[in-house]
Backbone as CSV, one residue per row, in Angstrom:
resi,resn,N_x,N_y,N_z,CA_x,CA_y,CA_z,C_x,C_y,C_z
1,UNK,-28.437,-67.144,-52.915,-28.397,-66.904,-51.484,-29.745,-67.221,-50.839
2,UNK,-30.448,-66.777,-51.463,-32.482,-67.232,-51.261,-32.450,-68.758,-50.725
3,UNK,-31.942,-69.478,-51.942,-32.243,-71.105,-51.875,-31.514,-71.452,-50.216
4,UNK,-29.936,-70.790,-50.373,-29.454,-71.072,-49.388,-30.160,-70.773,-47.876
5,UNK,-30.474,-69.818,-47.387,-31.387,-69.352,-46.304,-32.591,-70.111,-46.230
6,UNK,-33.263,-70.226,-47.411,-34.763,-71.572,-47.035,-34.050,-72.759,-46.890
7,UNK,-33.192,-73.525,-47.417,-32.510,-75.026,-47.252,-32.217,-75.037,-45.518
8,UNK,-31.577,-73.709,-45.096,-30.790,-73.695,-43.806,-32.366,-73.507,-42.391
9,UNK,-33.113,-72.539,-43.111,-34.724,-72.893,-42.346,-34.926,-74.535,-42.319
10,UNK,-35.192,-74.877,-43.782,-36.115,-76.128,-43.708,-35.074,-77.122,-42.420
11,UNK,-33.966,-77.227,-42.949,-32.886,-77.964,-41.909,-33.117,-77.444,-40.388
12,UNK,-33.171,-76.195,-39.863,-33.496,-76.233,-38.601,-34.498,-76.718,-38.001
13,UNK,-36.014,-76.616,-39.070,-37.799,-77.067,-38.829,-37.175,-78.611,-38.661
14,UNK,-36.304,-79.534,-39.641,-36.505,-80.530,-39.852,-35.392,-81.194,-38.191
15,UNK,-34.513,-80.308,-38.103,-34.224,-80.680,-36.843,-34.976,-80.158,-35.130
16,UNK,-36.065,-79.681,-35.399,-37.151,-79.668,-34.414,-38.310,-81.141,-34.779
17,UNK,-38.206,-81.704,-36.016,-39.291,-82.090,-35.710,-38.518,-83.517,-35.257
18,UNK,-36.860,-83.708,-35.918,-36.226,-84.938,-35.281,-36.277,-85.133,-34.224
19,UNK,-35.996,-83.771,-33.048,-35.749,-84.231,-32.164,-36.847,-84.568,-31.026
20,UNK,-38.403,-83.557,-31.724,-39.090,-84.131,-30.957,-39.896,-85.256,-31.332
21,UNK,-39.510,-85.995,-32.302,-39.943,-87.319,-32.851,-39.590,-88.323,-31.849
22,UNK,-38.157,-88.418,-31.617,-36.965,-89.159,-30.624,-37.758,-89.274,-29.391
23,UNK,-38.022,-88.325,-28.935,-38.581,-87.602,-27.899,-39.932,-88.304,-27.763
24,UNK,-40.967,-88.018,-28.406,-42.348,-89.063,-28.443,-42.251,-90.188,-28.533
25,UNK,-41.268,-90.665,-29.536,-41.048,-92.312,-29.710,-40.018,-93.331,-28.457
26,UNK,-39.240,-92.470,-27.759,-38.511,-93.335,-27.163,-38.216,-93.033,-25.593
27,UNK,-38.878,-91.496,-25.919,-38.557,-90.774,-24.137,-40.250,-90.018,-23.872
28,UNK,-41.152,-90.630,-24.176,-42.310,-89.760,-23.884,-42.343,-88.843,-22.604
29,UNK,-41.718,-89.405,-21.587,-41.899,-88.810,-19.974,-41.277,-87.573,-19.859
30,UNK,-40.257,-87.538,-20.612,-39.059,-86.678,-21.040,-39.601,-85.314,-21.779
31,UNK,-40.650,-86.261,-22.909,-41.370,-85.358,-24.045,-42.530,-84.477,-23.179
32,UNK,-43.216,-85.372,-22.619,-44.086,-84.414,-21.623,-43.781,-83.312,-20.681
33,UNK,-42.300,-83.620,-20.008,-41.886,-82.498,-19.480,-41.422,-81.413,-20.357
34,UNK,-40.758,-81.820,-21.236,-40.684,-80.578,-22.239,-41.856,-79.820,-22.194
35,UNK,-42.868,-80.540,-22.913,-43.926,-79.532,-23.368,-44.497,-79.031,-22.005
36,UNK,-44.476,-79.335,-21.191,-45.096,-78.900,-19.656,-44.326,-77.704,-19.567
37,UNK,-42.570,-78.026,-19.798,-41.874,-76.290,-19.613,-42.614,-74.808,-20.610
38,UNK,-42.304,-76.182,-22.044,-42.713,-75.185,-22.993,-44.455,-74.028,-22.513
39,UNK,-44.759,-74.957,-22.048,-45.944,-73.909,-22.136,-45.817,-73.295,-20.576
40,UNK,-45.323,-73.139,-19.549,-45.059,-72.648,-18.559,-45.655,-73.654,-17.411
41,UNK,-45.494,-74.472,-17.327,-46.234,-75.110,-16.400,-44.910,-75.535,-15.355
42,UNK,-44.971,-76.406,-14.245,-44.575,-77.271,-13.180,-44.011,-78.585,-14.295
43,UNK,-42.573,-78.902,-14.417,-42.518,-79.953,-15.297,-42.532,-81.461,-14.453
44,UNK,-42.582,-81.276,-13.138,-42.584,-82.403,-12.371,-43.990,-82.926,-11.798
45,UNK,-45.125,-82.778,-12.923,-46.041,-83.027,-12.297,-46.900,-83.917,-13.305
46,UNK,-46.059,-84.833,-13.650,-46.736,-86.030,-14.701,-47.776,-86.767,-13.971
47,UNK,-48.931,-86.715,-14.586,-49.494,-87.784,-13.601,-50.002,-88.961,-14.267
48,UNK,-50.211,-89.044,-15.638,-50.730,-90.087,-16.590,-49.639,-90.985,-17.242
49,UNK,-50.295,-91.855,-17.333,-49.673,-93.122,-17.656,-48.233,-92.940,-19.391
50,UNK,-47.307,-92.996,-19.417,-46.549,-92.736,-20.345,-46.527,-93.476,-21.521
51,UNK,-46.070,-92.986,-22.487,-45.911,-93.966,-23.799,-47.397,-94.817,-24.775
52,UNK,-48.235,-93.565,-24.430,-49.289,-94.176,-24.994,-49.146,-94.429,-26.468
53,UNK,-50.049,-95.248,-27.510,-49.954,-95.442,-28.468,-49.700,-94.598,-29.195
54,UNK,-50.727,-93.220,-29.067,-50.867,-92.503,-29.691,-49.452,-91.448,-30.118
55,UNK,-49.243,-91.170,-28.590,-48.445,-90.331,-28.487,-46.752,-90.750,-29.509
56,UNK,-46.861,-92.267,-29.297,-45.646,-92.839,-30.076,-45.747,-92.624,-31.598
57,UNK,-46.675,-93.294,-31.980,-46.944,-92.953,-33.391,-46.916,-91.412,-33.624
58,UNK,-47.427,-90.948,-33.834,-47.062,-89.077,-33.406,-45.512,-89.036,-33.705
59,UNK,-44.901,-90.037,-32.826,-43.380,-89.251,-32.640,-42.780,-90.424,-34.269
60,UNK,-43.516,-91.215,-34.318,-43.093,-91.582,-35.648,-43.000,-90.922,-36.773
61,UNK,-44.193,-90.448,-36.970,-44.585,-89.179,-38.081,-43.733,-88.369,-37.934
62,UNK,-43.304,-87.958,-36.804,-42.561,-86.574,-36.613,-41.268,-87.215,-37.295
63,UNK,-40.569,-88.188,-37.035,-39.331,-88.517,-37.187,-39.154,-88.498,-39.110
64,UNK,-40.271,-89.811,-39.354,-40.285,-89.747,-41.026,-40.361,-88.007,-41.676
65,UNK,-41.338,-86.981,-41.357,-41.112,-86.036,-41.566,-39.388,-85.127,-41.441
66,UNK,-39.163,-85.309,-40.265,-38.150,-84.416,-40.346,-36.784,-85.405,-41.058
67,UNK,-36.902,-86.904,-41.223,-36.544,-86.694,-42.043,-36.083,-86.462,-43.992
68,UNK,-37.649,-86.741,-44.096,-37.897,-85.835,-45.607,-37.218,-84.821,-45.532
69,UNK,-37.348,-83.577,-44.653,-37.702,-82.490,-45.153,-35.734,-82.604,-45.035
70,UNK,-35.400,-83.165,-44.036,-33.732,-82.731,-44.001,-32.930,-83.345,-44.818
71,UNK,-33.373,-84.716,-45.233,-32.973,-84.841,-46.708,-33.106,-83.734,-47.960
72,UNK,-34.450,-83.191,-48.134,-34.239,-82.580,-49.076,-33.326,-81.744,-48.870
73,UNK,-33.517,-80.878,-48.108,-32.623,-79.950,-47.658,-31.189,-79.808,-47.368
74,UNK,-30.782,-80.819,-47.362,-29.526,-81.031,-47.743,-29.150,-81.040,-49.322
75,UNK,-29.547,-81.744,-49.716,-29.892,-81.967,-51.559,-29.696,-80.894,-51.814
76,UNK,-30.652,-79.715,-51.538,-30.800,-78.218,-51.948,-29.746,-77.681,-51.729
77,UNK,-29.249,-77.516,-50.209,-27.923,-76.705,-49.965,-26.626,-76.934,-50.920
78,UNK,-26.748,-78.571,-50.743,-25.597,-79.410,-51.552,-25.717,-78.646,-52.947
79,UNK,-26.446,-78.460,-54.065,-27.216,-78.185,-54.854,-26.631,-76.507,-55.322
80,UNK,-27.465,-75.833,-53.678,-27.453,-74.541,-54.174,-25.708,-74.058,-54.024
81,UNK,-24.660,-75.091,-53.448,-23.632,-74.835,-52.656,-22.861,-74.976,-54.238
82,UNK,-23.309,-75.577,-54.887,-22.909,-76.187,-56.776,-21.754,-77.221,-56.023
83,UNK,-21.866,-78.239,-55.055,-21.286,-79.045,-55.155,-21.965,-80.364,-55.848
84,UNK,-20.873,-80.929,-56.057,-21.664,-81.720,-57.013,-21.979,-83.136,-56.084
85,UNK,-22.882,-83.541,-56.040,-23.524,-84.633,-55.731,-23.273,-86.247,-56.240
86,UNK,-23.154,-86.701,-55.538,-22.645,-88.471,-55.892,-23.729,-88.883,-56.259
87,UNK,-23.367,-89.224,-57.782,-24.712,-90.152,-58.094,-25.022,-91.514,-57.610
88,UNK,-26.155,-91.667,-57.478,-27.061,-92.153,-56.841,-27.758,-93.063,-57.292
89,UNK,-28.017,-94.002,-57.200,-29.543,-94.930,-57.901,-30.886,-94.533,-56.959
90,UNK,-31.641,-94.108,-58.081,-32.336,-93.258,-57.100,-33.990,-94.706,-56.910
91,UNK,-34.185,-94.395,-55.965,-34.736,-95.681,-55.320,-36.298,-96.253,-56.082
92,UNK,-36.346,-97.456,-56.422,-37.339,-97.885,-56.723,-37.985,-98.152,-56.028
93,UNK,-39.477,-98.561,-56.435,-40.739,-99.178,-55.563,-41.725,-100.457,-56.703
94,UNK,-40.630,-100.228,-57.601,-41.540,-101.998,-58.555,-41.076,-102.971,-58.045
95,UNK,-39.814,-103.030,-57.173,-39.793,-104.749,-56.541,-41.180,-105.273,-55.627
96,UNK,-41.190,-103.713,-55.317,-42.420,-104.537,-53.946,-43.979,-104.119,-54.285
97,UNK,-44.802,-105.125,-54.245,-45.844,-104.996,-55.285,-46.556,-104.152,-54.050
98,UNK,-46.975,-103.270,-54.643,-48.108,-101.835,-53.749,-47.289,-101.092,-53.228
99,UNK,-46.298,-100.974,-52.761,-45.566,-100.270,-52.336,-45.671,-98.716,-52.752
100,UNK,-45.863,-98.578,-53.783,-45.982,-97.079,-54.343,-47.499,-96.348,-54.060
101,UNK,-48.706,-97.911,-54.131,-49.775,-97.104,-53.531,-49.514,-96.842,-52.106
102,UNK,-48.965,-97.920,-51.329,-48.917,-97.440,-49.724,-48.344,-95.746,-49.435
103,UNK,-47.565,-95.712,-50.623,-46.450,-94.543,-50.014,-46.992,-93.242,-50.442
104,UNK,-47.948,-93.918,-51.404,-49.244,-92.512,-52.274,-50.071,-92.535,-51.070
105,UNK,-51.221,-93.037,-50.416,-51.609,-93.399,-49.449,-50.666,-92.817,-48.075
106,UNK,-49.880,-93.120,-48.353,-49.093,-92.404,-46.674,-49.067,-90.831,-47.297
107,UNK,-48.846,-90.325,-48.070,-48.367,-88.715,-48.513,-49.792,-88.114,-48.717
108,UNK,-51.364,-88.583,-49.185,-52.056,-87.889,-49.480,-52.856,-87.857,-47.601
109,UNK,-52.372,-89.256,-46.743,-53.188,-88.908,-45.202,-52.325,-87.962,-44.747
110,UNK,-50.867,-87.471,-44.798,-50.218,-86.314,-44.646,-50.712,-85.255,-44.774
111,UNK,-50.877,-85.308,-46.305,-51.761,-83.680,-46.778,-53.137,-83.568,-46.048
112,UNK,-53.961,-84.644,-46.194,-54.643,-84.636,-45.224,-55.023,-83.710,-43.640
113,UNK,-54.194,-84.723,-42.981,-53.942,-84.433,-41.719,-53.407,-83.109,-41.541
114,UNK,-52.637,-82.176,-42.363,-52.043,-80.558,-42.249,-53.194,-79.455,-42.602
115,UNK,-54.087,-80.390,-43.823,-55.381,-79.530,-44.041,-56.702,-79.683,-43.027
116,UNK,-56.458,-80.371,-41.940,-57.005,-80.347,-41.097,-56.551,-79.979,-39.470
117,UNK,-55.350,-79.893,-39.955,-54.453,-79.082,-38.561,-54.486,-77.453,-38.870
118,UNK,-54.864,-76.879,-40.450,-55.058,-75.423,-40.809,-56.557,-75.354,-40.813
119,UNK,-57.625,-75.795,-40.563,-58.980,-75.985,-40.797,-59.240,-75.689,-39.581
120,UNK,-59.157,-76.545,-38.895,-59.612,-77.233,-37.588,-58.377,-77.197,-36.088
121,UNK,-57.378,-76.404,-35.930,-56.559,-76.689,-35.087,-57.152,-77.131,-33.805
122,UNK,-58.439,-76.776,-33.017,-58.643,-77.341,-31.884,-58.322,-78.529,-31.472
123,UNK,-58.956,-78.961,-33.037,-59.264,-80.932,-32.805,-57.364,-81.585,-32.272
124,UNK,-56.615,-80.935,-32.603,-55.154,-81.339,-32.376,-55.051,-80.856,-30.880
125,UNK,-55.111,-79.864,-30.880,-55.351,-79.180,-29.272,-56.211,-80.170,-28.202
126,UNK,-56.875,-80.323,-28.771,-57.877,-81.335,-27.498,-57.374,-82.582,-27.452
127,UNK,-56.918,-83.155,-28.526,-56.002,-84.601,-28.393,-55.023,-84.289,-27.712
128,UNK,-54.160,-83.213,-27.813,-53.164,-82.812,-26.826,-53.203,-82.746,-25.654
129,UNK,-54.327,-82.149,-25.049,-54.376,-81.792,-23.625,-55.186,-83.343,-23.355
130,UNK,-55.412,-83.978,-24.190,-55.856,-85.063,-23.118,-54.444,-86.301,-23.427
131,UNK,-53.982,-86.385,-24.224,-53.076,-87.149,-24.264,-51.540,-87.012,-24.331
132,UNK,-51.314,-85.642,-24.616,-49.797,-85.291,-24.525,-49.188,-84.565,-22.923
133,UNK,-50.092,-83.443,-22.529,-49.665,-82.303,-21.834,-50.351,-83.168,-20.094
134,UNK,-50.153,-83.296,-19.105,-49.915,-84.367,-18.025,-50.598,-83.144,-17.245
135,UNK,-50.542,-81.551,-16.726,-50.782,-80.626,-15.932,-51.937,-80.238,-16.511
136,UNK,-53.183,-79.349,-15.613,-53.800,-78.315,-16.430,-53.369,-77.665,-17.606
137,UNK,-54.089,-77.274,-18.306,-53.863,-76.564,-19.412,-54.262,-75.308,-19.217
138,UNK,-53.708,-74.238,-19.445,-54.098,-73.199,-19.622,-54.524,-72.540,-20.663
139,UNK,-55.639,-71.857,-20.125,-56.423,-71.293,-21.594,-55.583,-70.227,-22.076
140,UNK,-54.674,-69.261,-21.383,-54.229,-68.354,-22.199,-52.965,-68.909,-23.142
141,UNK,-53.175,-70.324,-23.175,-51.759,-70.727,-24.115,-52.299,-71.388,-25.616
142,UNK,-53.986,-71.474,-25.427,-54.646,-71.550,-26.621,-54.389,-70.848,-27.696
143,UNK,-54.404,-69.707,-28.027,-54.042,-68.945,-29.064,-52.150,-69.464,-29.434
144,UNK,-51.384,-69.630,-28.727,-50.068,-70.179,-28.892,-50.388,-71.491,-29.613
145,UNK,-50.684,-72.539,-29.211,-50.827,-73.678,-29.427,-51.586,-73.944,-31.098
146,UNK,-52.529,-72.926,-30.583,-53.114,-73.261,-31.876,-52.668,-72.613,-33.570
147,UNK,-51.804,-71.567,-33.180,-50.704,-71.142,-34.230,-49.488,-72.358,-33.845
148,UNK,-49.251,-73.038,-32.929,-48.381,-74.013,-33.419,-48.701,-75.209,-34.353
149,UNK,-50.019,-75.493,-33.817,-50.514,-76.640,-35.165,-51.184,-76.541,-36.197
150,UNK,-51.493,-74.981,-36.751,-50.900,-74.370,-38.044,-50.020,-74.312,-38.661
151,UNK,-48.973,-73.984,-37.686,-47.562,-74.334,-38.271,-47.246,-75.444,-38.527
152,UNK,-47.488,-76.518,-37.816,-47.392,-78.089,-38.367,-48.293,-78.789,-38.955
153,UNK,-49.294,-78.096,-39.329,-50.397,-78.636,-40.741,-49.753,-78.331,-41.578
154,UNK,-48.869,-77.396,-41.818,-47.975,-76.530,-43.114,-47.148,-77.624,-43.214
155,UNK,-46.356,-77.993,-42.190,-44.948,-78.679,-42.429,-46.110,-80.474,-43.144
156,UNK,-47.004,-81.085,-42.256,-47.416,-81.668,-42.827,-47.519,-82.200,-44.645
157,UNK,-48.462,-81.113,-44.635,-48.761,-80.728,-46.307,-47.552,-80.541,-47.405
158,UNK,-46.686,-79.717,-46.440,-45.547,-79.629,-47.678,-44.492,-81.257,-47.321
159,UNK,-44.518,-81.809,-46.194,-44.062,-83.029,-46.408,-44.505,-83.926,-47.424
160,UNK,-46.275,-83.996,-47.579,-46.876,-84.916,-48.106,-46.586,-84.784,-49.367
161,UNK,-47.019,-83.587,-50.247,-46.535,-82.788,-51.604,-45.134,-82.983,-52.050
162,UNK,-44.066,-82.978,-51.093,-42.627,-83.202,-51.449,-42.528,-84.809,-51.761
163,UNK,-42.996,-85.731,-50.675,-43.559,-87.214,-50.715,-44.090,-87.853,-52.064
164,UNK,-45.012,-86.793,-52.573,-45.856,-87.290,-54.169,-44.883,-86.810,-55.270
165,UNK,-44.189,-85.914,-54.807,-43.202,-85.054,-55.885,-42.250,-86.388,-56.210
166,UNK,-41.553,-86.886,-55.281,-40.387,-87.178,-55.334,-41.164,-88.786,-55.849
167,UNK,-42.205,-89.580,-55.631,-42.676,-90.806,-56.224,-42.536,-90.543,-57.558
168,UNK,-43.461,-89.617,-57.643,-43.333,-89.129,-59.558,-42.289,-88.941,-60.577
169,UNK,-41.606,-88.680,-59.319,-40.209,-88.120,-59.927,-39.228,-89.676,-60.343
170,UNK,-39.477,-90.598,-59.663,-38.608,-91.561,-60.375,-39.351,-92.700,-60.480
């Protein structure tokens, strides 16, 4: 029942981070008003230029993340549910020469980047308010914010770790 309740978490985290992946990558203007509600602000008061680089890539990461984590998590439920699973050829990386360092390389700047979103949360915070959030910022939403990108240095790290797990693994 344990496995089942964390599989059904990780699946909800992994459908927050889909949808605000979608959201950065294809509707930024959209994404900004969100977060303008989210933190209490005026959502009609964009004033900076949309779809910056940054902000897209961001929503890339977010997307590849959520969906690791909802793959696994399905696996698990599937798993913990004792249904049995269609086998699979489970995917190589010797056709394509480096490929396995790129993807070692993509999972350890992951871990990375989460041990520096639990270190350091400002530095995410200040990229935010200058490139995500369009209104003033308010200082009393600092302490919020910055337990949110704690929380997503975590999801980070355990993406990256699940990422090296699963190379090793086949």
């Amino acid at each position: 029942m344990r496995n089942i309740l964390v599989n059904l978490g990780i699946l909800l985290a992994s459908g927050l981070l889909l949808s605000n992946g979608i959201l950065m990558l294809v509707f930024p203007e959209k994404h900004r008003k969100f977060l303008n509600w989210w933190g209490g602000l005026p959502r009609d008061t964009a004033t900076k230029s949309t779809g910056t680089l940054g902000g897209r890539v961001a929503g890339l990461a977010f997307l590849l993340m959520g969906f690791l984590a909802a793959n696994a998590a399905v696996g698990g439920l599937a798993t913990s549910l004792g249904l049995k699973a269609a086998e699979l050829q489970a995917p190589t990386t010797s056709k394509l020469p480096g490929s396995l360092l790129v993807l070692l390389l993509f999972a350890a700047s992951m871990i990375l980047v989460g041990i520096c979103a639990l270190v350091r949360p400002q530095w995410i915070v200040q990229w935010s308010r200058r490139n995500l959030v369009t209104t003033p910022f308010s200082e009393v939403m600092l302490p919020r914010w910055k337990s949110l990108v704690r929380v997503l240095g975590v999801g980070f790290i355990v993406a990256g770790v699940n990422l090296i797990h699963t190379l090793m693994m086949h």
